[in-house]
C-alpha positions as CSV (number, residue, x, y, z in Angstrom):
1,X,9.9,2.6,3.7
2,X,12.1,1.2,0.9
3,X,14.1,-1.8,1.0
4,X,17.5,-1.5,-1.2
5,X,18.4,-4.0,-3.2
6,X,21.9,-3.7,-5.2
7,X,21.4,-2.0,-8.1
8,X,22.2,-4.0,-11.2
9,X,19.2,-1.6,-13.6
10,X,21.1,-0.1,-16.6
11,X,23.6,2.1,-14.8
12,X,23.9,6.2,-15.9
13,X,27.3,7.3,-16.3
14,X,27.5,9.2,-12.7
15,X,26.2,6.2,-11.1
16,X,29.1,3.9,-12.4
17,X,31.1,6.3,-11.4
18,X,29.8,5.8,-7.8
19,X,29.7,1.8,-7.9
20,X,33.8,2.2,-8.8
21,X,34.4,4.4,-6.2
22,X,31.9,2.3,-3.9
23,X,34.3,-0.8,-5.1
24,X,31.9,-2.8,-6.6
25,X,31.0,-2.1,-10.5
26,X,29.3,-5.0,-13.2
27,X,32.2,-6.6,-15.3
28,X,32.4,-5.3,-18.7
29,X,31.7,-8.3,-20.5
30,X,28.9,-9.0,-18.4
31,X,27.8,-5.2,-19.1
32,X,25.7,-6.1,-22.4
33,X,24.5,-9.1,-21.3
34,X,23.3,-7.6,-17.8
35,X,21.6,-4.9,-19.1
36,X,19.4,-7.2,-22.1
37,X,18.5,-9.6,-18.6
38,X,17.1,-6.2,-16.8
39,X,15.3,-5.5,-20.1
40,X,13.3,-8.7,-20.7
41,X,12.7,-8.9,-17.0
42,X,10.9,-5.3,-16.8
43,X,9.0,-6.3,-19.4
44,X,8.2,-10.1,-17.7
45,X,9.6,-11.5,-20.8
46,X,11.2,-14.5,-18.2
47,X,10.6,-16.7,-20.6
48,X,13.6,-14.9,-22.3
49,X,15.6,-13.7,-19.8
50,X,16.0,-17.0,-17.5
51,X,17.7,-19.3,-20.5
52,X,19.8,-16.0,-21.3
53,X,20.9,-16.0,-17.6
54,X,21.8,-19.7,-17.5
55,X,23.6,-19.9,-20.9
56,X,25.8,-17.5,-19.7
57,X,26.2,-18.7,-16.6
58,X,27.2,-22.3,-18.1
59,X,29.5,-20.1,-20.7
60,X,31.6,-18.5,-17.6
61,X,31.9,-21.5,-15.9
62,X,33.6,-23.3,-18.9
63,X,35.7,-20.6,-19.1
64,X,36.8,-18.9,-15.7
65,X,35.3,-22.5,-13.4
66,X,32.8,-22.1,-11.0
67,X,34.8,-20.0,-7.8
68,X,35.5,-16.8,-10.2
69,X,33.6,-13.2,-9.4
70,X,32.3,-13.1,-12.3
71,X,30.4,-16.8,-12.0
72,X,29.2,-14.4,-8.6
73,X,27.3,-11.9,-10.2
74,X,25.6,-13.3,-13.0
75,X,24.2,-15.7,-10.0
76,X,23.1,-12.5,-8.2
77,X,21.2,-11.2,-11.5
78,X,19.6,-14.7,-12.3
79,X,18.7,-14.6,-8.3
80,X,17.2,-11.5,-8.4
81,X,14.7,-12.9,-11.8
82,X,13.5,-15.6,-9.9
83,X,13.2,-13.2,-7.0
84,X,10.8,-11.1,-9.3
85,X,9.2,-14.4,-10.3
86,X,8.3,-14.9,-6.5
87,X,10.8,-18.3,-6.9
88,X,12.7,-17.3,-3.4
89,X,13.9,-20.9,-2.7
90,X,15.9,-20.7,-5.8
91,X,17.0,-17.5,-4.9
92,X,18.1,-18.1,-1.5
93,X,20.0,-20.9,-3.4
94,X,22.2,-18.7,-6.2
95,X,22.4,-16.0,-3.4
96,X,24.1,-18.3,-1.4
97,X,26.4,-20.0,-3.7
98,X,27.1,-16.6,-5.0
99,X,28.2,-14.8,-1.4
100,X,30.6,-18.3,-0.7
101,X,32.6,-17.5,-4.0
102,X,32.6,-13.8,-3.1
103,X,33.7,-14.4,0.3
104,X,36.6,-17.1,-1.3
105,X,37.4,-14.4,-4.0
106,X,37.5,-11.4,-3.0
107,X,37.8,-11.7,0.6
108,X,35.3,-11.4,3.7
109,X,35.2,-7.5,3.3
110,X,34.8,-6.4,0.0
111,X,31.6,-4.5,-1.1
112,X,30.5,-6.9,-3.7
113,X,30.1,-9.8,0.0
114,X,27.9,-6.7,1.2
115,X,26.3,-6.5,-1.7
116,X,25.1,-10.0,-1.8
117,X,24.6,-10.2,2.1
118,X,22.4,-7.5,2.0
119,X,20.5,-9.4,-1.2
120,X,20.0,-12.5,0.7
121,X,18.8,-10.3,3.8
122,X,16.1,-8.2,1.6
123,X,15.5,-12.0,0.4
124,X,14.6,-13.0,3.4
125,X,12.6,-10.3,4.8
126,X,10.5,-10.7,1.7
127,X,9.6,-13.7,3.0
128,X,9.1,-12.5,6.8
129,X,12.3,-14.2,8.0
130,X,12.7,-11.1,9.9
131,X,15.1,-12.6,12.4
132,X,17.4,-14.3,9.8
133,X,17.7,-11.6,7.7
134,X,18.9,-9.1,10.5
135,X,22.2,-10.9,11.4
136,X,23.2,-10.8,7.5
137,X,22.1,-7.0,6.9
138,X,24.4,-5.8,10.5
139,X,27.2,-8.0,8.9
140,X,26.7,-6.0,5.2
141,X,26.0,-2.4,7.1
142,X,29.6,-3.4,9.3
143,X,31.3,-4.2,5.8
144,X,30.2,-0.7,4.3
145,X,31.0,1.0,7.6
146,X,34.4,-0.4,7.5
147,X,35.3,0.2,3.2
148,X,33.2,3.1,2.9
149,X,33.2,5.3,5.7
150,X,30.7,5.7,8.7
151,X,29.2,8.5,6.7
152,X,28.9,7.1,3.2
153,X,25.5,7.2,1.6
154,X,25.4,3.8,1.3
155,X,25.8,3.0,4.6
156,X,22.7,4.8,5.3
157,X,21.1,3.0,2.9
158,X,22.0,-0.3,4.9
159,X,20.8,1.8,8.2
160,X,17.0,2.3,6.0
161,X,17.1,-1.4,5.3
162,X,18.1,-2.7,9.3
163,X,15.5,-0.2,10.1
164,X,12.8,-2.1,8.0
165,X,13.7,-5.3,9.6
166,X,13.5,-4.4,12.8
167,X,10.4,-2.6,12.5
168,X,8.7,-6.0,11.5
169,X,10.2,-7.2,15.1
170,X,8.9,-4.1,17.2
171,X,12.2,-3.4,18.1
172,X,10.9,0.5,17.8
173,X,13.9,2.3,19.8
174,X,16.6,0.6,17.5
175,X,14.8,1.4,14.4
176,X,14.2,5.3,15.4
177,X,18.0,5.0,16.1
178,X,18.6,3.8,12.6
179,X,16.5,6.1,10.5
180,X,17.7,9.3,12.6
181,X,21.5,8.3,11.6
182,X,20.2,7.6,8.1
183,X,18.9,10.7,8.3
184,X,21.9,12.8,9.6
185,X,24.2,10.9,6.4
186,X,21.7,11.9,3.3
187,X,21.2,15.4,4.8
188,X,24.8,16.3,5.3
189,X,26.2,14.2,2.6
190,X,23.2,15.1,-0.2
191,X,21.6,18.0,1.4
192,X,18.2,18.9,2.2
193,X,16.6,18.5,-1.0
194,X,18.4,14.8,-2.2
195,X,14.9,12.3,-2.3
196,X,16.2,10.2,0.0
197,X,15.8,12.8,2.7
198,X,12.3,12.8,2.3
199,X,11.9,9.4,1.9
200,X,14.0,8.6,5.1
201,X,11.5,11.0,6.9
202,X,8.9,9.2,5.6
203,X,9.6,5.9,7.0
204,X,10.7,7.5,10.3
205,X,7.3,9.5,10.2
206,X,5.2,6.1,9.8
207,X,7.4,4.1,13.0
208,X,6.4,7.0,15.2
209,X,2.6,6.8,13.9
210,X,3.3,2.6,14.9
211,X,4.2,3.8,18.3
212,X,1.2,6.4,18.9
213,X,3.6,9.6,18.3
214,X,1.3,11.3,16.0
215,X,3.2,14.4,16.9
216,X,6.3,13.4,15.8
217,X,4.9,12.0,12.7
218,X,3.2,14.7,12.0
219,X,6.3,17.2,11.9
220,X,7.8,15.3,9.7
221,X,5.4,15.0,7.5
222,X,5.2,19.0,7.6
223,X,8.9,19.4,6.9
224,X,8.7,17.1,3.8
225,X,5.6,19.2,2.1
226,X,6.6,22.4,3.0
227,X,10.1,21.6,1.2
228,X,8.4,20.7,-1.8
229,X,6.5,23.6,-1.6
230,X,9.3,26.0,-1.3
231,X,11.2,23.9,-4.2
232,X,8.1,24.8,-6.3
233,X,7.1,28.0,-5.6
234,X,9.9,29.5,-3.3
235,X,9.8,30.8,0.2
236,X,6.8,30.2,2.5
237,X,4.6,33.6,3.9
238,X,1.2,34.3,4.2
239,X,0.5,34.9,0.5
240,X,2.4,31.3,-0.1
241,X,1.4,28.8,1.8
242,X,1.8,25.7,2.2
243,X,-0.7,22.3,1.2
244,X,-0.9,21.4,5.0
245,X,-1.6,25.2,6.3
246,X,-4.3,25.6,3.4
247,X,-5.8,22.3,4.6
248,X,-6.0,23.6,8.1
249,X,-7.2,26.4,7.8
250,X,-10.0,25.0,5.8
251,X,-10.4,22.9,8.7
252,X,-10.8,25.6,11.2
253,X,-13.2,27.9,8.7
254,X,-15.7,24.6,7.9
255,X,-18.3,25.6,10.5
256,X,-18.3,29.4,9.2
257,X,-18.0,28.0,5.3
258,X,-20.1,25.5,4.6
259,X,-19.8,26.0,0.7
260,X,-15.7,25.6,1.1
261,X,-14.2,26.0,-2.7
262,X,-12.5,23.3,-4.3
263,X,-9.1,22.9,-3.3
264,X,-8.2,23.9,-7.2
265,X,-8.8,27.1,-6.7
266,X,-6.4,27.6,-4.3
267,X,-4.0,27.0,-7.3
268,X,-1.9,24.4,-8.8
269,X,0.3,22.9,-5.9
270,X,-0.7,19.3,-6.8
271,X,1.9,19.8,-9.4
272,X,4.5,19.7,-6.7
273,X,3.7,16.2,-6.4
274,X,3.8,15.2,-9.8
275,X,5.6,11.6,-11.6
276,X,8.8,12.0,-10.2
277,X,8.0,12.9,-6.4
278,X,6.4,9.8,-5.3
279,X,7.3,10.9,-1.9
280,X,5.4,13.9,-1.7
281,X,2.1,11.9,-3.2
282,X,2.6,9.5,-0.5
283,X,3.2,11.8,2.2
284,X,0.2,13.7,1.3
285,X,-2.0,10.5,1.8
286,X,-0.1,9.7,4.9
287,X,-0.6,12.8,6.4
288,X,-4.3,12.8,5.4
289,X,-4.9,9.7,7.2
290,X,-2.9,10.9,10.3
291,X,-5.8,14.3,10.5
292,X,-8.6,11.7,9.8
293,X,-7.3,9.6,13.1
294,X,-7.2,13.8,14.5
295,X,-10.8,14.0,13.2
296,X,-10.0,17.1,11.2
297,X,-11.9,15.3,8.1
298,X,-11.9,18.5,5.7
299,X,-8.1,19.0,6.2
300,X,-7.9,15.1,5.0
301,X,-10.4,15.6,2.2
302,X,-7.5,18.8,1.0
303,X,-4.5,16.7,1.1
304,X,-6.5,13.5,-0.6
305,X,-7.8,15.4,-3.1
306,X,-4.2,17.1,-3.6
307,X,-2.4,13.5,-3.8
308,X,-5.7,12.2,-5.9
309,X,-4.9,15.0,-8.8
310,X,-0.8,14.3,-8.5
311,X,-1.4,10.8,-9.3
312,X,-4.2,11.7,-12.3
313,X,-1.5,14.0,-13.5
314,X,1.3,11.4,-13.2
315,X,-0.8,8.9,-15.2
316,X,-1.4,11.0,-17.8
317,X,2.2,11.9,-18.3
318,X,3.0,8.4,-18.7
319,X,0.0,8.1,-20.9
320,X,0.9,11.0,-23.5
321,X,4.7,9.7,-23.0
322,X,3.4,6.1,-24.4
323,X,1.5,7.4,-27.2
324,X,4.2,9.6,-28.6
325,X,6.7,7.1,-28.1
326,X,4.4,4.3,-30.2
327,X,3.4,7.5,-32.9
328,X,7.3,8.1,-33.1
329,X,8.3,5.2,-34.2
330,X,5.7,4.0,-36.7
331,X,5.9,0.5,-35.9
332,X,3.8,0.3,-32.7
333,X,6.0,-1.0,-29.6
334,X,4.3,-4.8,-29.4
335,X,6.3,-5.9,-26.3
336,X,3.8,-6.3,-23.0
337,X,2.6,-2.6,-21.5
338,X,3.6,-2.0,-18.0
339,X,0.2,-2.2,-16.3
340,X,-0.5,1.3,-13.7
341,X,-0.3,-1.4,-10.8
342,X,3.7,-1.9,-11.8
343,X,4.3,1.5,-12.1
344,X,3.0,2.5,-8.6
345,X,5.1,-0.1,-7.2
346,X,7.7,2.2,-7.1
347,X,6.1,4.4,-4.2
348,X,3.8,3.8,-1.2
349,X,0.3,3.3,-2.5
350,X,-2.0,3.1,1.1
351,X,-1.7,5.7,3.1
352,X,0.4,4.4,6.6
353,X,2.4,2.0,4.5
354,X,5.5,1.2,3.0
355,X,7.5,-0.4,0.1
356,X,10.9,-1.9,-0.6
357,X,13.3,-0.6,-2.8
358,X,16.1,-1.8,-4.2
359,X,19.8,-2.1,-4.5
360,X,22.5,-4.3,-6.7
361,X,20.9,-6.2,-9.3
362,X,17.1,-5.4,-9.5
363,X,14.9,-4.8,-12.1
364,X,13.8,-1.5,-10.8
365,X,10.1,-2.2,-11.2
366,X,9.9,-4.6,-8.2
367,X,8.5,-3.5,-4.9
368,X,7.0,-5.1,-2.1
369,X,4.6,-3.8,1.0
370,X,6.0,-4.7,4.6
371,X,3.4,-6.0,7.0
């Protein structure tokens, strides 16, 4: 499950386009300086990034004083470098100073208060304030409702990060509640095949298997692989199958077939799951563990092995993609690699777990487990 932070990463055209029409977008003369913070910070240059942050931060406060939007939001992007330096007191600080001059500013219900609201509530639950967090991410989900539209995507982001919180409070009926109208908002807005879908099925999928509904779960999990599948290598009959069916059916034939073939003959479907479908690795492991709980140990053994090659193959892009970037430009990149452990962040790595994800203002590499 993925907790959303505002988004502050470099921003691709069609995604601006959706921060104006959400009514929040960075300043332009913030745009530069925003984007170098994000830099050093992915690369943990903080050293760098922190003194740029406050220099500019003194620099707008000469200029526009201290209650101006502006002040707001390079508060929220200092916040969220201290956030990535675990410093959450300091955080909680520049979050809260920066939602009183938003609130003053723009007024109670603009999307930049949600914005920051929902910050300060991600903040929080970081730090297992669970019940302080929930009041401030119902107040930025009611904000969104109300400028947005019930049905706007990022409402049902809000709905995926309530979810999360009250998951860590047991409050299981509300949080089916919240997923299943997350849900219904990607799919009708986005369609079928938009990630969030499948992500949004995988953190429903992973409440049920908290509550004993290994059933449920285990639908879900279905309807993610076999749209991968389909996505991959079209529609689904007996001469296509999917990476679950193939694992069960190896399950049923182990007493007759001892010498079962490695799944790699069965072809290349791990490729379904490669770098940019984290969900599907992750379901894959999930629904592993769920046949191991089921004792069906060879159809876990199939889908491990199958999310075991996706994530070889994944490293190995990144890998070849380093290389030829450092050959390409003849002088050797010197900055600090990004370590495998950072780049996984970005996905579930256990099987049965979940990460956060993020919103306005984060360095994208940032992720957290909920407990």
């Amino acid at each position: 499950m993925n907790f959303w932070w505002e988004d502050m990463s470099p921003t691709p055209p069609s995604q601006l386009a959706q921060q104006v029409n959400a009514g929040y977008e960075i300043p332009a003369r913030l745009r530069t300086l925003h984007n170098l913070v994000i830099q050093y910070a992915s690369q943990g240059r903080y050293e760098v990034a922190v003194p740029l942050c406050k220099q500019a931060l003194e620099d707008l406060e000469k200029t526009s004083g201290h209650d101006h939007p502006d002040v707001a939001t390079m508060l929220n992007i200092l916040a969220l470098v201290y956030r990535d330096q675990n410093k959450y007191k300091e955080a909680a600080n520049l979050l809260n100073d920066a939602l009183a001059i938003r609130e003053k500013t723009l007024g109670e219900n603009h999307p930049a208060v949600a914005a920051t609201l929902n910050n300060l509530a991600v903040l929080y639950g970081k730090r297992g304030k669970y019940k302080e967090a929930e009041p401030l991410c119902k107040r930025a989900l009611e904000i969104r409702e109300k400028v947005l539209g019930r049905e706007h995507p990022d409402v049902a982001k809000q709905l995926n990060n309530l979810a999360l919180l009250c998951q860590n409070q047991g409050k299981y009926e509300e949080v089916e509640r919240y997923y299943q109208r997350a849900l219904e908002i990607y799919e009708q807005r986005l369609g079928p095949d938009d990630p969030n879908v499948a992500k949004t099925k995988n953190n429903l999928a992973s409440c049920y298997l908290k509550q004993g509904k290994y059933r449920e779960a285990e639908v879900l999990y279905k309807q993610i692989l076999n749209r991968a599948h389909e996505r991959e290598f079209g529609t689904i009959d007996g001469d296509n199958k999917p990476i679950w069916q193939v694992a069960e059916e190896r399950e049923e034939n182990k007493a007759r077939n001892r010498e079962n073939a490695p799944y790699g003959e069965y072809g290349g479907w791990h490729k379904a799951a490669k770098v940019d479908s984290p969900t599907v690795t992750t379901t894959l492991k999930n629904l592993g563990a769920l046949y191991r709980r089921q004792g069906k140990y060879e159809a876990a053994e199939t889908l491990e092995d199958c999310a075991l090659r996706s994530r070889k193959e994944a490293l190995d892009i990144v890998k070849q993609a380093k290389v030829a970037s450092i050959l390409g430009d003849g002088s050797g990149d010197r900055r600090r690699p990004t370590s495998n452990k950072e780049k996984s962040r970005r996905g579930s790595r256990e099987s049965l777990d979940m990460t956060y994800d993020a919103d306005e203002n984060e360095p994208r590499k940032v992720a957290v487990r909920a407990q």
